[in-house]
C-alpha angles and dihedrals in degrees: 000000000000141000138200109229132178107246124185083327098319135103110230127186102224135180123173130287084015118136122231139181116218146178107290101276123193100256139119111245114258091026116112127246128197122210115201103183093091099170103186126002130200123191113176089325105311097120120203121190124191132219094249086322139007120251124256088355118141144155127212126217147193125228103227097172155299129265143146116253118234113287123271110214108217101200111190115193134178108192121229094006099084087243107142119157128175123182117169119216132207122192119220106230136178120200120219140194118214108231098184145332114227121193 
């Protein structure tokens, strides 16, 4: 059984007991969220897609902890010019555990 579910502004594929790592979301860690945007649902093979959502579909998750993901160098370059310029960039995320999918 999966689902595709809207998290913080992304699609993710989940089953349970699966680990993710999400946008940064405002919860303690430990503590347990619900999503409610469940977008499509299979459940050994009988596949149910909502219009955007399903009704009363939602998965439940566990907050594991919050971490930054590893830097991104943006390296900006005009050549001939003498233009060079380097940011780094780290992403707040947050990993999750999915707890249960409930149609």
């Amino acid at each position: 059984m999966y689902a595709i579910v809207d998290i913080a502004g992304q699609q993710f594929k989940v089953s349970k007991d699966q680990k993710v790592y999400v946008h940064r979301l405002e919860a303690e860690e430990g503590t347990n969220v619900e999503f409610n945007e469940v977008l499509l649902a299979d459940e050994d093979g009988n596949v149910k897609v909502g219009t955007p959502n399903l009704n009363g579909a939602k998965v439940t998750a566990k907050v594991l902890t919050h971490l930054r993901g590893d830097k991104v160098l943006v390296f900006k370059k005009k050549r001939r010019k003498g233009y060079q310029k380097c940011n780094g960039h780290r992403q707040y995320l947050t990993q999750i555990q999915i707890e249960q999918i409930s149609l």
